[in-house]
N, C-alpha and C positions, 0 to 999 in steps of 0.2 A: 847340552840340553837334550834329554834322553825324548825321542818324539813319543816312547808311552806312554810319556807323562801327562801328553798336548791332547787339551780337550778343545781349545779354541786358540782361533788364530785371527787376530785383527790388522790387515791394509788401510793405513793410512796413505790419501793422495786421493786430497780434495779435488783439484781441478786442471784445467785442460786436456780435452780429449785425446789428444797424441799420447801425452804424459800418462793416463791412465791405461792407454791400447798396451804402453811399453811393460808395464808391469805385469803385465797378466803371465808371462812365462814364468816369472817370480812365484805367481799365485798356482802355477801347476805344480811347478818345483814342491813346495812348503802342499801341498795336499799329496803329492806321489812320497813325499816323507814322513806325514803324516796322515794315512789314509781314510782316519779312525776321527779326524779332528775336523770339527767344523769351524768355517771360512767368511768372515767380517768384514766388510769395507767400509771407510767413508769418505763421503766425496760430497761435493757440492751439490743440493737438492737439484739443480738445474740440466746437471748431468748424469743422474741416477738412470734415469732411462736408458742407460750404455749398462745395467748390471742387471736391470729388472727381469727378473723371471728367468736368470743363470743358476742350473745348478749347480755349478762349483759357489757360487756364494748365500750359505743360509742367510746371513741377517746384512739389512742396509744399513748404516748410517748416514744421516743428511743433512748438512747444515747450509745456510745463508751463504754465501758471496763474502761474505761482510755481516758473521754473525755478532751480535748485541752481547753483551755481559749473561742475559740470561739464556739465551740460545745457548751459550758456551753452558753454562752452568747446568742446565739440561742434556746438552751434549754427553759433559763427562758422566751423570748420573747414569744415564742407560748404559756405556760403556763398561761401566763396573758395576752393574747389574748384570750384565752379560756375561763379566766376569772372564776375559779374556787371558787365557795363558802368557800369550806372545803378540807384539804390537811389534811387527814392523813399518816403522816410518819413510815411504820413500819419500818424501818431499822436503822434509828438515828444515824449514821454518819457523821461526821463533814460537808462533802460532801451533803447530803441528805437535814441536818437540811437548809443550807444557800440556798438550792432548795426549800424546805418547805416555807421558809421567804421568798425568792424572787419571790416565785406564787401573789403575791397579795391576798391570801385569808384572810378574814377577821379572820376567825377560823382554829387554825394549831396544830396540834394534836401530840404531842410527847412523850419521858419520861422524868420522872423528875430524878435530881439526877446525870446530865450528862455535867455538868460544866455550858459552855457559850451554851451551844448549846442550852441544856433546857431553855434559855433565850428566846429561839425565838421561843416558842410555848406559844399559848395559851390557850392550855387547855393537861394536861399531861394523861396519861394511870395510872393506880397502877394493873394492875394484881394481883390477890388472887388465882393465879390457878397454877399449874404443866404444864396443856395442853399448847402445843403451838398454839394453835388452837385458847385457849382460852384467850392467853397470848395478842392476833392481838384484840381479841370482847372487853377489856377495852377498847380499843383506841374509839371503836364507844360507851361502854356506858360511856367514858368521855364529850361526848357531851350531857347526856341526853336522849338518845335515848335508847330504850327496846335490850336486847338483847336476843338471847333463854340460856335457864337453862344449855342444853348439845350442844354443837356446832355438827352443823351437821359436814357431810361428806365433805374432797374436792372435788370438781368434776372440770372437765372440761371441753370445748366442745369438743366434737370429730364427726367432719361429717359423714354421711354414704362416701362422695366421700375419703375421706381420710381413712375409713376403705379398699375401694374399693382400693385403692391404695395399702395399706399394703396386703389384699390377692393376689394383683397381685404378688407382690414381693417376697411371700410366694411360691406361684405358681412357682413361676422363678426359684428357689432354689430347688425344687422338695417336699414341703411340701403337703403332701394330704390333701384336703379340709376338710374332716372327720375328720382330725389327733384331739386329744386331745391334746389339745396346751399348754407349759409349758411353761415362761420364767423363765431365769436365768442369774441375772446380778453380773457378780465376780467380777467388778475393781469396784474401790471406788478411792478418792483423797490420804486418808490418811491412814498411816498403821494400826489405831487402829478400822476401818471400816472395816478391807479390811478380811474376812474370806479365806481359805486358798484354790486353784483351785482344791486341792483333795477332799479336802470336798465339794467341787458342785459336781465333779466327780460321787462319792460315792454315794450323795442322787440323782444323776441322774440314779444313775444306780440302786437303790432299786426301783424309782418311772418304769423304763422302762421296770425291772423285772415283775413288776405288772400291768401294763397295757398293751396289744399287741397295742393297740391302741395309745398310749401316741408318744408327739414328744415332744424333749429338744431344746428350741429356748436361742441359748446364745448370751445374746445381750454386743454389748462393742461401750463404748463411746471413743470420741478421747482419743490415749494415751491408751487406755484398751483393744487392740484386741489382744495380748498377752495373756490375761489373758483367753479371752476366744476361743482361737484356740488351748489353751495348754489342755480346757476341753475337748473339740470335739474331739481332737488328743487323746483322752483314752476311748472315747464312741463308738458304733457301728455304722459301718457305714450306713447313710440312715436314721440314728432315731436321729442325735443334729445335728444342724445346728447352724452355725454361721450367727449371724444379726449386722453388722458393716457400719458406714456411711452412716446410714438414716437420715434423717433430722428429726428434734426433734419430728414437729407435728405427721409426717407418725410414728415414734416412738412409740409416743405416743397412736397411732390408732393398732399398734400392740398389744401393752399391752392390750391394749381396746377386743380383739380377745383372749385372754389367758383362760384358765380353771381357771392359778395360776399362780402367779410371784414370785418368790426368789429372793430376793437382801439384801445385807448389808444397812449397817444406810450411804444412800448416796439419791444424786437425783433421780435417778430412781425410786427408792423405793417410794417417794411422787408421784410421776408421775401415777406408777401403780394402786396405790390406787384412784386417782383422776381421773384415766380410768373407772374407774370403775369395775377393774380386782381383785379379791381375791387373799389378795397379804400374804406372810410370810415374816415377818420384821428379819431379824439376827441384833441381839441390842447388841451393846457389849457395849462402854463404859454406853451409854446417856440411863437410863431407858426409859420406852416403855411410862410410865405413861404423858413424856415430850413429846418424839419426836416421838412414834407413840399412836397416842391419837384415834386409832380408833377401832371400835366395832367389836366384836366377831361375835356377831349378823350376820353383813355384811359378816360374812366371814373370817373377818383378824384374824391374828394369830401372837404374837411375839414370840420369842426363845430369852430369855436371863437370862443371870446366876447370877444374883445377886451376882457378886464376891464384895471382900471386899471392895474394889477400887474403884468400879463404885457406882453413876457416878461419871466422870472428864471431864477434858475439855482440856485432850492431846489429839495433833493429831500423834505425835509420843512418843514410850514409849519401851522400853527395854523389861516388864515384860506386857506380852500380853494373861494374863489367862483370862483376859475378852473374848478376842476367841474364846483360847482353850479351854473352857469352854463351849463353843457351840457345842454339840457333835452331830453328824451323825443324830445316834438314834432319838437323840431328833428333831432335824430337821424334818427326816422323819416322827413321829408320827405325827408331826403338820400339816404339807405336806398332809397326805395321808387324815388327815380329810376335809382339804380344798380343797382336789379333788372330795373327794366322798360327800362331803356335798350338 
């Protein structure tokens, strides 16, 4: 695929925010090969606010959760109205693939191996890699195109006016501007993600022992303010604050303001990394080598136990020493270098 041919490039990977942070070295890759080609996504309406207002990516697309016959049917129209050269599809779903097909693109980029779906590509991915990061960069050197040796970083954009937002918000809540800013995200979807709300407790309370300066920002997504009003409710009062019901992007610009981020193997955790916040991964089942592919260097740091078991691909499980296996201690040593580093 000669890239000066490429007048348009379409990312498919509709949904979850980890899953979307990961692709993004993909979307640099396919723009630094084709520098001349403008950059397409679509994703779940409810997650577009992780693209809005990027300029690596001209046009959105955004569909339903769970779009209707005529959402789809609207869907493909603008697609090939748009008229896209190249559709790579990270996501490969029976769903995605007949989106892929139905763009009109000449070149459609999938994996192989995947029944009838892989029918409807023309040109497949084969991964040789662990990274997920790295796992998105086959799909653009399936076309031919150079990719780099180490996949960079996620990033995102993040405005200044949406940081300005988030210290408002900070402000509002009685955070001091000085404060040394900690997030800490405890819910996750699944229970084999989901580390235990003592255990944030605990390393919030060694990190607030040692710093006078330090604040505990405990953030919870829908469905997860339990989790973290139950840590604030054991922390002192005036030093963890609860951050609930922000909208993703402002979210995301908080992270973006962090010293450090703590979360489990969930969305957030890609998020903070792709703010550009030094983030601590709690990896329980998925090794780090997969799902957090990122450099020490930067900052990051994971915590995981190499139990017998992992990795796997439950999301729920009985015998959960991939967790408890994740001990305090060990959090905090990681912790404290990513403060003071």
């Amino acid at each position: 695929m000669n890239p000066a041919d490429v007048r348009k490039i379409l990312f498919v990977r509709p949904r979850f925010l980890g899953d979307i942070c990961l692709t993004l070295p993909a979307l640099e890759a396919a723009r630094a090969a084709c520098p001349r080609a403008a950059i397409g996504y679509v994703l779940e309406r409810a997650l577009a606010p992780l693209l809005q207002g990027d300029p690596r990516v001209e046009r959105l697309f955004t569909v339903a959760g769970k779009p209707s016959a005529s959402e789809t049917l609207a869907l493909v129209r603008d697609m090939r109205a748009w008229g896209p050269d190249v559709v790579i599809d990270c996501f490969c779903n029976p769903r995605t693939a007949v989106w892929t097909f139905a763009s009109g693109a000449r070149a459609r980029v999938g994996y192989p191996n995947k029944g009838w779906r892989s029918a409807l590509y023309t040109h497949h991915a084969r991964p040789r890699t662990l990274s997920a990061t790295g796992f998105h960069l086959a799909s653009v050197a399936a076309l031919g195109w150079p990719v780099p040796a180490e996949p960079s970083t996620p990033r995102l954009h993040v405005s200044e006016a949406l940081r300005d937002e988030a210290r408002a918000g900070l402000a509002a809540l009685g955070v001091p501007a000085d404060a040394l800013r900690v997030g800490m995200h405890a819910g996750a979807r699944w229970p084999t993600r989901r580390w235990a709300p003592a255990n944030f407790v605990a390393l919030a309370r060694r990190l607030l022992d040692s710093r006078a300066d330090a604040m505990v920002l405990l953030t919870a997504g829908p469905g997860e303010e339990g989790a973290a009003r139950e840590c604030a409710a054991h922390l002192p009062a005036g030093r963890a604050f609860v951050i609930e019901g922000w909208p993703i992007a402002r979210f995301v610009a908080l992270q973006s303001l962090c010293r450090a981020f703590v979360s489990g193997d969930t969305g957030p955790l890609h998020t903070a990394v792709a703010s550009g916040a030094r983030t601590l991964g709690l990896m329980s089942r998925n090794r780090p080598a997969m799902f957090f592919p990122y450099p020490e260097r930067e900052g990051h740091r994971a915590h995981y136990a190499r139990v017998e078991c992992s990795p796997c691909h439950r999301d729920e499980c009985d015998d959960l020493r991939c967790l408890s296996r994740l001990t305090v201690d060990g959090a905090w040593e990681l912790l404290r270098a990513i403060v003071e580093g």
